[in-house]
C-alpha positions in Angstrom: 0.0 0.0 0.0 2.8 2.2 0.7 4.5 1.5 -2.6 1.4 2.2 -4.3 1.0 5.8 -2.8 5.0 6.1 -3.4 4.7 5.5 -6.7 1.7 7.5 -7.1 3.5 11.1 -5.8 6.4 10.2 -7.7 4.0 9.9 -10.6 2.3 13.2 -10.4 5.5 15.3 -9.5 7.1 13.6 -12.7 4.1 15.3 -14.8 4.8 18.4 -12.8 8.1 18.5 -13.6 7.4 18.3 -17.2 4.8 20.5 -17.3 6.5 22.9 -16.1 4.1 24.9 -13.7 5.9 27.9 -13.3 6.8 28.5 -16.7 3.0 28.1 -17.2 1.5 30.9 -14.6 4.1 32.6 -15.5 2.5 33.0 -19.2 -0.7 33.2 -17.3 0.2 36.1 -15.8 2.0 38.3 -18.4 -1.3 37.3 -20.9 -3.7 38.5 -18.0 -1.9 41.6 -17.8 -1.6 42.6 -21.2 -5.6 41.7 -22.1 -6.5 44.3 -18.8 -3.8 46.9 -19.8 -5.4 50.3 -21.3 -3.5 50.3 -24.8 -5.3 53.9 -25.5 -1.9 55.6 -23.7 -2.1 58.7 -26.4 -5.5 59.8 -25.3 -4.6 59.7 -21.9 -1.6 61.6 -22.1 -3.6 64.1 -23.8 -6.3 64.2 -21.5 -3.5 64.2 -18.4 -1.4 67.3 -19.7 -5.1 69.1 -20.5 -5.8 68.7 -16.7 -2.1 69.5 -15.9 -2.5 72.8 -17.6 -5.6 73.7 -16.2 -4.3 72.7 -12.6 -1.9 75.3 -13.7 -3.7 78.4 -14.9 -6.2 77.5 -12.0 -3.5 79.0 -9.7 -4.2 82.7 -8.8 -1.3 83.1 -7.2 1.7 85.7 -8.7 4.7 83.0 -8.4 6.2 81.9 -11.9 4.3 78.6 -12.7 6.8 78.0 -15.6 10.4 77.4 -16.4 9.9 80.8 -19.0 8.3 83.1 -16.0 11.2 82.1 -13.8 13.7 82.9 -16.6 11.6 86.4 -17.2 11.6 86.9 -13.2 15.4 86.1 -13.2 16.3 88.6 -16.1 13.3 91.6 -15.1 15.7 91.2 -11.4 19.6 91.0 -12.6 21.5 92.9 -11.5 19.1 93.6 -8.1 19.9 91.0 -5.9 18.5 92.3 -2.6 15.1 92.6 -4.5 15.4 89.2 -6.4 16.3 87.6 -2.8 13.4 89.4 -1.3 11.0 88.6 -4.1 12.2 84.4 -3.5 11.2 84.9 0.3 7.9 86.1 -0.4 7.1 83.5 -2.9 8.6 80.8 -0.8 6.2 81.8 2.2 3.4 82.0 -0.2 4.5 78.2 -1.3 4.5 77.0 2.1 1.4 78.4 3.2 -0.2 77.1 0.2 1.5 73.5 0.9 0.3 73.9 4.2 -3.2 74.2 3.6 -3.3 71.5 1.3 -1.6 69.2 3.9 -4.6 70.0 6.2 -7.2 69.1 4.2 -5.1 65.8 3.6 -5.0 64.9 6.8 -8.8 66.3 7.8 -9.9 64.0 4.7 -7.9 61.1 6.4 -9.2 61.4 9.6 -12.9 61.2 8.2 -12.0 58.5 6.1 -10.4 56.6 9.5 -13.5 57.6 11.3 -16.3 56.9 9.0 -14.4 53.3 8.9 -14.0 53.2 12.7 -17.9 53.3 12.4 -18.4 51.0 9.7 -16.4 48.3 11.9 -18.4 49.6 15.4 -21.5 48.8 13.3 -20.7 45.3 11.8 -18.8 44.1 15.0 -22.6 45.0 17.0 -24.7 42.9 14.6 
């Protein structure tokens, strides 16, 4: 009986061996991934830089927004260094405090996200 359930395991690893499992998810895998991939990557880059750009011009505030209004901030300030270093300060406090206020509503989101789910669990763990 033993010999018989030997022989039996040694069988059936044999036709794993040639078979080949991993080889075989492996192809699985890559064939899953490429049917489920979006393959329409020029209309979405379209679409993203379209959104980028009005992210942009959304913006009200007077700090350059692009590598050209830096370089027209840099030359409308040569040769005025105490004005071009006080002009850096006041866009670099205008930076933070927008950063800032972003960061807040982050973490206000988050903690309404934590605490609707806190409820969620309250709820399920009481039925």
């Amino acid at each position: 009986m033993t010999n018989l359930i030997s022989r039996t395991i040694n069988h059936i690893s044999s036709l794993f061996q040639g078979v080949q499992v991993k080889r075989f998810l492996a192809v699985v895998l890559v064939g899953f991934l490429t049917l489920t991939t979006n393959f329409a990557l020029g209309q979405n880059n379209q679409i993203l830089k379209e959104q980028v750009r009005q992210d942009i011009e959304q913006d009200d505030s007077q700090r350059p927004k692009t590598m050209k209004e830096w370089n027209q901030e840099a030359r409308e300030t040569e040769g005025f260094p105490g004005k071009r270093l006080q002009k850096i300060g006041e866009e670099s406090a205008e930076a933070f405090t927008e950063f800032g206020s972003g960061y807040v509503e982050g973490a206000k989101k988050t903690a309404r996200d934590i605490q609707k789910g806190a409820s969620d669990i309250g709820r399920y763990i009481s039925d």
